[in-house]
N, C-alpha and C positions, 0 to 999 in steps of 0.2 A: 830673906832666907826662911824666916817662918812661915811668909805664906805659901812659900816651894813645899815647902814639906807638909803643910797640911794639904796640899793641889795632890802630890803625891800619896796621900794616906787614902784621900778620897776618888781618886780618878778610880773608875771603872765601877763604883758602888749603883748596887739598884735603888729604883724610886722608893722603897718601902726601906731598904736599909740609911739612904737619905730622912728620912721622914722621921724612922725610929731613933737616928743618932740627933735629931732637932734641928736640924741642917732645911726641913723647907719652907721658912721663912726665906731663909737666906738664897735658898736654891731659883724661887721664884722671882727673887728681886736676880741674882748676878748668875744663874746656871754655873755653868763648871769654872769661872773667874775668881779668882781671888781679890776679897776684898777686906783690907784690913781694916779691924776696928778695935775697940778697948773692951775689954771685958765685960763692960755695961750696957756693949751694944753700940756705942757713940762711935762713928769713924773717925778717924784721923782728916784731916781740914782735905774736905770734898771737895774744894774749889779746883784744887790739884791734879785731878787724876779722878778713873774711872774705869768700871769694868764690866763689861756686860758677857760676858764667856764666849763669845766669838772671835777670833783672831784676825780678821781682817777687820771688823769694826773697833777692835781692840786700837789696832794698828792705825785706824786712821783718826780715831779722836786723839793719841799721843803723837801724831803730827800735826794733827789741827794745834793742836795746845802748846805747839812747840812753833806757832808758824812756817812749818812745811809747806812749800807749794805742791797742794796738793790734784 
């Protein structure tokens, strides 16, 4: 739920309003994907899950990892 709501605070911001709010670390590694992490910067156990801000490559590593015939 938190990461909806921050996808949502942030969709539609420009590259400079990204940059200014600290977001392009983050923006370079996952573009518009939500990736959560702890406070300190440390994700939640990566082995899990991944996001790289596209929706179909979204989609198919969460069936890769799910053993979907893909």
């Amino acid at each position: 739920m938190v990461a909806s709501i921050v996808r949502q605070l942030t969709k539609g911001l420009s590259a400079e309003e990204l940059e200014a709010a600290g977001f392009a670390p983050y923006y370079v590694d996952h573009t518009g994907g939500i990736w959560p992490q702890a406070a300190g910067g440390i994700p939640f156990n990566a082995c899990e899950f991944q996001s790289k801000g596209d929706a179909l490559t979204d989609l198919f590593e969460d069936m890769a990892a799910e053993g979907a015939i893909v």
